[in-house]
C-alpha positions in Angstrom: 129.2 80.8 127.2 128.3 81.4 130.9 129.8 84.1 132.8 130.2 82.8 136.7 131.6 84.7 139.3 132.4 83.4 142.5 134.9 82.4 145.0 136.0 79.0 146.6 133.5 78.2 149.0 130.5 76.4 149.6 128.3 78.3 147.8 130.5 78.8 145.4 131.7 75.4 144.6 128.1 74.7 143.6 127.9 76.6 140.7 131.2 75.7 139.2 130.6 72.2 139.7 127.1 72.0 138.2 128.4 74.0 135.1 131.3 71.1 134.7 128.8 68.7 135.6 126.4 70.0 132.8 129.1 70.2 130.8 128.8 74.2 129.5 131.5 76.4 128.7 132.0 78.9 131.3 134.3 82.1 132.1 135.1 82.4 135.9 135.7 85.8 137.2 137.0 85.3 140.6 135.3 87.5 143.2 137.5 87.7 146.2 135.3 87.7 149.5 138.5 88.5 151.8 139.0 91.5 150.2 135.3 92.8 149.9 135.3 92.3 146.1 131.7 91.5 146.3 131.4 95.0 147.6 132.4 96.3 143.7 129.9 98.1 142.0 130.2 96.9 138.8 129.2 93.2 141.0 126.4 94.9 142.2 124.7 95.1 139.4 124.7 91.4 138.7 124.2 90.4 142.2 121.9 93.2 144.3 122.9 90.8 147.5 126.7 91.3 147.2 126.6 87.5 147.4 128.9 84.9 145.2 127.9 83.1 143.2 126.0 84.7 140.5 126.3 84.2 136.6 125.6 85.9 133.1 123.8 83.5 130.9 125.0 84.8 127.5 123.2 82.4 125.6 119.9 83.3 127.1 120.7 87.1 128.2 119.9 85.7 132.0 121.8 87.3 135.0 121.7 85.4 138.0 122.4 85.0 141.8 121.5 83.1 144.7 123.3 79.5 144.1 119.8 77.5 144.3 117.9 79.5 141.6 121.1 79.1 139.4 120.7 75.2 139.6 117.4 75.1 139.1 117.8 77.7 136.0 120.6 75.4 134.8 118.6 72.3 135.5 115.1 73.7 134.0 117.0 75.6 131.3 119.2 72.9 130.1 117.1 69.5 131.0 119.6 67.6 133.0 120.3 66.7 136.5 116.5 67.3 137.9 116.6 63.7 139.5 113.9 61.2 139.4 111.3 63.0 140.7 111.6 66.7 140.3 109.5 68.0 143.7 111.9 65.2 145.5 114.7 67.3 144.4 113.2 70.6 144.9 112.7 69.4 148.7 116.7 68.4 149.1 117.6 71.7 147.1 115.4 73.7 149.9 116.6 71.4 152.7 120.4 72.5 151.8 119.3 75.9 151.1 117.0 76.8 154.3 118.5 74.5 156.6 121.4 72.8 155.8 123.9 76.0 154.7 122.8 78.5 157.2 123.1 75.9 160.1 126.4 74.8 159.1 127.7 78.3 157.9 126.8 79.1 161.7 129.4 75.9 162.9 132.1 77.1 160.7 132.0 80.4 162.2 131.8 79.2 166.1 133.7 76.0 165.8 136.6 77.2 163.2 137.2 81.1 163.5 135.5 81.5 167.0 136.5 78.7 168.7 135.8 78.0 172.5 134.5 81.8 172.6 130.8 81.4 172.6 130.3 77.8 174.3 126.1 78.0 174.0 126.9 78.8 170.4 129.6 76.1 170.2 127.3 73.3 171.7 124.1 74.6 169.7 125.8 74.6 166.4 127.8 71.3 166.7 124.6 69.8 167.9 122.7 71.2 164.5 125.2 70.1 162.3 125.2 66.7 163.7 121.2 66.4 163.8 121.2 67.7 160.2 124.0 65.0 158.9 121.8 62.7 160.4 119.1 63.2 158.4 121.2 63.0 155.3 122.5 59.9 156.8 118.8 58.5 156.9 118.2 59.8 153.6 120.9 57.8 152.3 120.2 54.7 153.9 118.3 53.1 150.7 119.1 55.9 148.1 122.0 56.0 146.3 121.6 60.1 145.8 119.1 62.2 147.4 116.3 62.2 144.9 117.2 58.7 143.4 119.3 59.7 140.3 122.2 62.4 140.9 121.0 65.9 140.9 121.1 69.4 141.6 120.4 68.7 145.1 123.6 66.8 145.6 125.5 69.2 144.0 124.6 71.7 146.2 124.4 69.7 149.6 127.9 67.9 148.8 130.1 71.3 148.6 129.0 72.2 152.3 129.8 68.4 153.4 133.5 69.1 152.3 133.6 71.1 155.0 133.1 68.1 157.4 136.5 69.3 159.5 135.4 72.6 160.4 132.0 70.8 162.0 133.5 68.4 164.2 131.9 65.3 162.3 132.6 61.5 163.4 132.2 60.1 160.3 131.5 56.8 161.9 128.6 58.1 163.0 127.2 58.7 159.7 128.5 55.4 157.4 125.3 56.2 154.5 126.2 59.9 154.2 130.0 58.9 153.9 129.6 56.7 151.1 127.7 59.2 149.2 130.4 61.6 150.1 133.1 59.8 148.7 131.4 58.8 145.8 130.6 62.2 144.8 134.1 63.3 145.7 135.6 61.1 142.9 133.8 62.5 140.3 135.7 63.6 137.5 133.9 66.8 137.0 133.0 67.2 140.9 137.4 67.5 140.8 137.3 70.5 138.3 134.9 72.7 139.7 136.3 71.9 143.4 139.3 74.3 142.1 137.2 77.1 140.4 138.2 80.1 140.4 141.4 78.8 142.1 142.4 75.9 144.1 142.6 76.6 148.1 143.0 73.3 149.2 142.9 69.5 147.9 138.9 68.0 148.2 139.1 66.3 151.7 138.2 62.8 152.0 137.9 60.6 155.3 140.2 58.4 156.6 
């Protein structure tokens, strides 16, 4: 049994939808982010960032946070979902993780809660989330998933794509990346964690 605390967002969608994808019996604890839960102490303790998500490994005796070291425990720990070339999937698990989330966690907060106020932060952002889907879209040109097989790095680049509305993405611009999208958005397990710890919103999909 894994104990995962978290919250419906990016980052957090990640976890739960590796642990459904790996198919492990988990306990979520929700963590509530718009009420400074993360701020508990007793959280602390198991995260020293105040960052969701983070999980108790009680089969191991593991505690864990930051979302990438929690796949690559699962994936290492469990042997599954490292891909078809494991430093492949290492670089598109960095790439999300040093690039892809902070960039787009920066549009979300211009371009969705701040909109119109800052317009060098507007343009800069919307410009990096754009540059960045295109090189997903590149990557995707002639792989079906971003390390070949399906893999922890698609699980934790697909949970920030959901947020495609709040980046001001033409999807026609970007036809590769879609498909991949789309694909992964039907995915049975991909479904369940979307709604872990509790279901905000239906998974978006493009028109």
């Amino acid at each position: 049994m894994i104990e995962l605390y978290t919250w419906p967002t990016p980052n957090g969608r990640k976890i739960s939808i590796a642990l459904e994808e790996f198919e492990l019996e988990y306990n979520p604890h929700a963590i509530n982010i718009g009420k400074d839960e993360q701020y508990d102490p007793a959280f602390l303790k198991i995260s020293p960032n105040n960052k969701i998500p983070a999980i108790i490994d009680k089969a191991t005796g593991r505690s864990m946070m930051e979302s990438g070291a929690i796949l690559l425990y699962l994936a290492e720990t469990y042997d599954k979902f490292m891909g078809d070339d494991r430093y492949e999937t290492l670089e598109w698990l960095m790439f999300q993780m040093g690039g892809l989330g902070p960039m787009l966690g920066q549009a979300h907060h211009f371009l969705h809660y701040n909109p119109g106020k800052a317009p060098y932060a507007d343009e800069r952002y919307r410009a990096e989330a754009r540059r960045l889907y295109g090189v997903l879209n590149k990557r995707l040109s002639d792989k079906e998933y971003l390390s070949g097989s399906y893999s922890i790095a698609d699980m934790a680049t697909w949970p920030w794509i959901s947020r495609y509305e709040w980046q001001d993405i033409d999807w026609q611009d970007y036809p590769s990346l879609k498909e991949w999208y789309v694909k992964i958005a039907q995915r049975a397990p991909v479904q369940r964690g979307y709604k872990v710890p509790i279901e905000m919103n239906a998974i978006p999909m493009p028109d």
